[in-house]
N, C-alpha and C positions, 0 to 999 in steps of 0.2 A: 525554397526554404522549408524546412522540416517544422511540422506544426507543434506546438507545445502540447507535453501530452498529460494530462492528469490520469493518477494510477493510484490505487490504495497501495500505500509500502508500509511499514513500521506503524507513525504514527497516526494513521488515521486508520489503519487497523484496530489500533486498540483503543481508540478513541468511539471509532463509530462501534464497538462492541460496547462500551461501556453505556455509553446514550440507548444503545437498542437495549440492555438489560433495564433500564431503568423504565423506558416507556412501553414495552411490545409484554416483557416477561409477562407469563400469565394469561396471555390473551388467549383467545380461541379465532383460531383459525373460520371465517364463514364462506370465503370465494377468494378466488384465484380468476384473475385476468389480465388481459396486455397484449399489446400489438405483436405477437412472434414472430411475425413477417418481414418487421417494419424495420429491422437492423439488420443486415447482411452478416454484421463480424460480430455478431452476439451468439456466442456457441453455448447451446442448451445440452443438459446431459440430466435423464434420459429426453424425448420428445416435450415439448412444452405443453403440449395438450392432454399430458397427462396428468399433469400437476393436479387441476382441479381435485379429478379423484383419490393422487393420494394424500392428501391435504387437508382437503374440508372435515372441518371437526377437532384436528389435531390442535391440541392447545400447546404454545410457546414455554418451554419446559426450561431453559437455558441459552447462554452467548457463551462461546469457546475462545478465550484468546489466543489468538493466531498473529503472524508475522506478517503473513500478508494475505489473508483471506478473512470474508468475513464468514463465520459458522455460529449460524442459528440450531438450537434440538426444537424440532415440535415433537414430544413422544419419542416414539419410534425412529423418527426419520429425522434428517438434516438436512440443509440450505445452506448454500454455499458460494459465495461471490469474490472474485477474482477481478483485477485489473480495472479496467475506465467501468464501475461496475458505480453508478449515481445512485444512492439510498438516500430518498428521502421520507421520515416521518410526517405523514398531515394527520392533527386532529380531527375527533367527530363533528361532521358537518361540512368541511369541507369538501368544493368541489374536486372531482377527479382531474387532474391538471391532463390535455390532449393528446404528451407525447408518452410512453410507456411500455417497454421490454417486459415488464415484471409487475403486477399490482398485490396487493396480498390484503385482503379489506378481513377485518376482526369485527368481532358478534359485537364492538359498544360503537362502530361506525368508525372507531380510526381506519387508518390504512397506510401501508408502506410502499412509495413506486419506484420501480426501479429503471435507469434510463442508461444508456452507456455510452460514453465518451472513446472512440475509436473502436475498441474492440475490447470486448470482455466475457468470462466465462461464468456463468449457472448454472448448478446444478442441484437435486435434490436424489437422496439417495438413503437406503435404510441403515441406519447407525452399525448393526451388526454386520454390514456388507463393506464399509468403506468407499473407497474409489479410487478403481485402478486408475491413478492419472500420475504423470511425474512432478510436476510440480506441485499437487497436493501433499503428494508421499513424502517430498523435499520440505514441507511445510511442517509435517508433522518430526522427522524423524534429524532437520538441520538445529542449530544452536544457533539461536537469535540474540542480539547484540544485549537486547536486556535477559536474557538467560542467564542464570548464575556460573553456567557452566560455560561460558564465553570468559573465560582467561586469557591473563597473556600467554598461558602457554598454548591454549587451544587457538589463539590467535596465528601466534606461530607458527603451530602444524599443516596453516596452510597455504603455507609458503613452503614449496614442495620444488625441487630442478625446473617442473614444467610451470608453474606460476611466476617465479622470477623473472621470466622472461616476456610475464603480460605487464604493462603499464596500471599505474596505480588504480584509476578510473577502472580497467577490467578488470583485477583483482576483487574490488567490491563490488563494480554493478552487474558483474556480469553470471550466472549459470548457477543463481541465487548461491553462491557458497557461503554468505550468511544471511539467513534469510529474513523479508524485509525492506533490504536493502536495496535500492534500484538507482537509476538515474537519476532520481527528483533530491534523496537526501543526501546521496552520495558528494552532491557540488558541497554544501555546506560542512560536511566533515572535512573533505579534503582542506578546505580555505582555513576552517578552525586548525588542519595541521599543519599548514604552510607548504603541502605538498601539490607540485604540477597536476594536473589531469594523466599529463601522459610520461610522466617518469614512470621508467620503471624500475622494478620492484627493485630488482637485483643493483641499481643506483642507489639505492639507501640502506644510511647508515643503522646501524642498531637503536641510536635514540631517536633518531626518524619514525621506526620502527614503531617502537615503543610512545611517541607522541600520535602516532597515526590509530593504533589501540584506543591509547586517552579518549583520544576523539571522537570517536565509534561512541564509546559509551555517552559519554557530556553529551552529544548534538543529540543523537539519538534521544537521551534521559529527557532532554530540555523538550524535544518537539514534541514526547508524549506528554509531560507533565504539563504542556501549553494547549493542551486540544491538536494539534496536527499544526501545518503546516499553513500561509496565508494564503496559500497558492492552492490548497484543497479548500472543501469545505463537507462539514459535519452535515445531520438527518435533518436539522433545522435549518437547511442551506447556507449557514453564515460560517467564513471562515477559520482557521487555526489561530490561535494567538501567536503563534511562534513568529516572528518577522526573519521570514528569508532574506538571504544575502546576495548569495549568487541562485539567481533564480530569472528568468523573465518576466519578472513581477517587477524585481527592485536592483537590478545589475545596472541600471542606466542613471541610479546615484552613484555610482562611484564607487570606490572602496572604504570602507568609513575605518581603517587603520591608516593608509597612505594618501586616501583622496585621489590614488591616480585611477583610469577610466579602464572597467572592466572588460576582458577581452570575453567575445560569445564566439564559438567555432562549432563546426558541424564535427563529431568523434565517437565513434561507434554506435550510430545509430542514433544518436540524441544531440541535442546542445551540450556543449560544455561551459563553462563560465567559471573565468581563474583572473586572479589578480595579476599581474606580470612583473608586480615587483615583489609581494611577498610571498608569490607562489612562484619562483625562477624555477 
């Protein structure tokens, strides 16, 4: 059985930016620490033993809203977190909790730790340099579902000969083509559009089409406007308002339009979870 995997997408991107502006802005940077060793699938960019030095001193200057990453400015430089990538916030005074990829302690004694759930990517890097990675460059340069530039027409351009022939589920979750978007929110747009996991594309009709759009925006709008997701959780460890549907949180209530029992399947890499009477 494939483990459940929690991942920053959409809405706890810009949920845990929003919380990190409100508490961290401002601070001064006093030490950098953390286990570097102690996670195999936590890829650091550049060495993590570098951080310290170029760090200490840099005060928290801005939060970036991103799709799917989280992007701190101290100064100069930026911080950068991706995928099972755990932020949590602890006030002054508290102890430093045991397990930690990432610690980043500020001059009034708070501190931000960072822990990661499967595999997840860090990096810190000088604002004027960038970073050659693909999936950041995809971050920056894709149209994200709350982008105003996400139209139905921009919707539609990417449904292209070679996409029609991916299934609904890979159309969105897959090769970020809108970015964000993953496995985790992808089940609940689809149920919201009444569309299979794995229909595809070239199966549906134009107001299929066009309902599968709607729905991108609503679920998506809903889960930021709600903190995230209940299946994630925010810098203060407590969960999203948003109550998932098809999720492994709460697929074992049922369907709450039909009542009939939610089907879970193994499908590109992830679970799927689709109703089987209103998702035929």
């Amino acid at each position: 059985m494939l483990k459940s995997l929690h991942m920053i997408e959409l809405p706890e991107a810009r949920t845990i930016s929003k919380d990190l502006r409100k508490t961290i802005l401002g601070k001064t940077i006093t030490d950098i620490k953390g286990n570097f060793k102690g996670h195999k699938f936590t890829f650091y960019i550049p060495e993590p033993e570098t951080y310290k030095k170029l760090l200490t001193g840099k005060k928290i200057t801005g939060l970036i809203d991103r799709n799917f990453y989280i992007e701190i400015e101290a100064e100069d430089y930026k911080i950068i977190f991706r995928d099972g990538a755990n932020i949590r916030y602890y006030k002054p005074g508290t102890n430093e909790p045991p397990k930690s990829q990432l610690l980043i302690e500020f001059s009034d004694g708070s501190f931000l730790n960072v822990t990661v759930s499967m595999y997840a990517c860090i990096a810190v890097f000088k604002s004027s340099e960038s970073l050659d990675n693909k999936y950041y460059q995809l971050d920056l340069s894709g149209v994200g579902a709350l982008d105003k530039k996400f139209t139905y027409d921009y919707f539609k351009s990417l449904i292209t000969p070679e996409t029609l022939k991916l299934s609904a589920k890979a159309l969105l979750a897959t090769e970020q083509r809108i970015p964000g978007i993953g496995n985790g929110v992808v089940q609940d747009i689809l149920w919201n559009a009444k569309i299979n996991p794995r229909t595809k594309i070239k199966d549906l009709s134009e107001p299929q089409i066009k309902k599968l759009y709607d729905s991108i925006i609503e679920t998506i709008t809903k889960m930021t406007q709600q903190n995230g997701r209940d299946t994630e959780k925010d810098i203060f460890d407590q969960p999203g308002k948003y109550q998932t549907i098809m999720s492994n949180k709460n697929y074992k209530y049922g369907c709450p339009i039909c009542n009939s029992p939610i089907k879970k399947e193994n499908y590109l890499g992830g679970s799927a979870y689709y109703c089987p009477v209103c998702q035929k």
